[in-house]
C-alpha positions in Angstrom: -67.5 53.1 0.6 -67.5 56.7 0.2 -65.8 58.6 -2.8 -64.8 61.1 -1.3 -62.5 62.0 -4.4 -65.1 62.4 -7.4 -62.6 59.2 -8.6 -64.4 58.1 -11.4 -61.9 54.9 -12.7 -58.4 54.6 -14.6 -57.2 56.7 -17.4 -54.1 55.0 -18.1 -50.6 53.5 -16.8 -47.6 55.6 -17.7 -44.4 53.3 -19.4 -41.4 55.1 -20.0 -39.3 53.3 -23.2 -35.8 54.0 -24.8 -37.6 53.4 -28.2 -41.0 54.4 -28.6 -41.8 52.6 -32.4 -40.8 49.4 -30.7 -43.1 49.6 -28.2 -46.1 50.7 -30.2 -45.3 48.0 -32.9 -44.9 45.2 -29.6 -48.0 46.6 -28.3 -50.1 46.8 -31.3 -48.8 43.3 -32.4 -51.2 41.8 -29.2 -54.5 44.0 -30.5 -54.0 47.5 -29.3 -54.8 50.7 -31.0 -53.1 53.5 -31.1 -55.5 56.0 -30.4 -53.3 59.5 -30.2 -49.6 60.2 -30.9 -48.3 63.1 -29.6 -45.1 64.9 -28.6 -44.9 66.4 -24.9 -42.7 69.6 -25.5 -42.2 70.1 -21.5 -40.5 67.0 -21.5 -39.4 66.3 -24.9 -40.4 63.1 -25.2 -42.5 61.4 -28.3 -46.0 59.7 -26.1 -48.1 57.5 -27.8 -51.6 56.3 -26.3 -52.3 52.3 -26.7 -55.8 51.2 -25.4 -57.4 47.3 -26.1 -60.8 47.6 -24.4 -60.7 49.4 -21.4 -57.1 49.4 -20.7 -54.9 52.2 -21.5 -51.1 52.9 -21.9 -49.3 55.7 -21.9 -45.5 55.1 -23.3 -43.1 58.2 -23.7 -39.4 58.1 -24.8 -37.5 59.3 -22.3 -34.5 57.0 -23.0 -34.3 56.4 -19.3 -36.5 53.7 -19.2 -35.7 50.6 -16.6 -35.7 48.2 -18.7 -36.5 45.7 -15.8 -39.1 44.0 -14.0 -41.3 47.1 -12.1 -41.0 49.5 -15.5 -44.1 51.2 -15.4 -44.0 54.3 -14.2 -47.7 55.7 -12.9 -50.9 55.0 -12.7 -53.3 57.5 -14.1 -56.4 58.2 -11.9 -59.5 60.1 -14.0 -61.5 62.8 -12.0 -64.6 64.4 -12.5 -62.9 68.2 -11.2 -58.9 68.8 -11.0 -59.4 71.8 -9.1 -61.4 70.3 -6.4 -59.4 66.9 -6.1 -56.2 69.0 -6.0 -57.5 71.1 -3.1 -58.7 68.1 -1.2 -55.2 66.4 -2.0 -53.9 70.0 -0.7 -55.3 70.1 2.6 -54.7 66.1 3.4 -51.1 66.7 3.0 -50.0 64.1 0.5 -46.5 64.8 -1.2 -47.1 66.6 -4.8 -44.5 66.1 -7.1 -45.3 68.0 -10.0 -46.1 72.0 -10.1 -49.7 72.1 -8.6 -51.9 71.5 -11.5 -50.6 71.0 -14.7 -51.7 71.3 -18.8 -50.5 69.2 -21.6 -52.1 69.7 -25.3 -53.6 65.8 -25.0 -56.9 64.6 -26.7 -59.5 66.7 -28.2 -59.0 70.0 -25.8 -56.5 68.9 -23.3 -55.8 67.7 -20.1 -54.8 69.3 -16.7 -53.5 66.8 -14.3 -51.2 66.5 -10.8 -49.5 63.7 -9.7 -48.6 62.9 -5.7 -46.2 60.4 -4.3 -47.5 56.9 -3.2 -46.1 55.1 0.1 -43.8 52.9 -2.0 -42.5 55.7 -3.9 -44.8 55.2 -7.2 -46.6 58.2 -9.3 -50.3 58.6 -8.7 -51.4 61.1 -11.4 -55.1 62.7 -10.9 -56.5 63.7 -14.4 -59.2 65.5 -16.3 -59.5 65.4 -19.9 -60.9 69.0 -20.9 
């Protein structure tokens, strides 16, 4: 199958929590590592970065979390170039749901990312660590 998308595998899943030291602590308690801690001033919300192996975690505190069966929040897609996956995304009309192409202060030198609308109403966020 083709990759059309320059996909190249998952960066993380996106959990929002009401209490972010909890979660780390519950988290870390079954052999993850907390491998950045960060606060996202756009949102204000404290986001910490969990990864065992190759799974990753991203859990902010937005105090809205579910707290229910179906929490998570996205799914994190990595890509080898924003600006072309966003175009491509662009001209096959998918629903974008954040403000074209966005920049947080993540990781060594950043991250620009966009997120689209799934058919079941879930996050699909496209990223590129800088």
């Amino acid at each position: 199958m083709e990759n059309k998308y320059g996909i190249v595998g998952v960066a993380h899943v996106g959990l929002p929590t009401n209490d972010l030291q909890k979660t780390v602590e519950f988290y870390k308690g079954l052999g993850f590592e907390v491998i950045m801690q960060s606060y996202n001033e756009k949102a204000g919300e404290k986001v910490a970065f969990l990864q065992i192996k190759n799974y990753c975690i991203e859990t902010f505190e937005n105090g809205q979390a579910a707290m229910s069966d179906g929490a998570y929040q996205h799914v994190a897609l990595d890509v080898e170039d924003i600006e072309s996956m966003y175009q491509k995304i662009c001209n096959e009309k998918y629903t974008i749901i954040t403000d074209g192409i966005e920049e947080l202060p993540f990781w060594e030198n950043g991250v620009k990312f966009f997120m689209i609308k799934g058919p079941n109403e879930e996050r699909i966020e496209f990223c590129q660590k800088l």
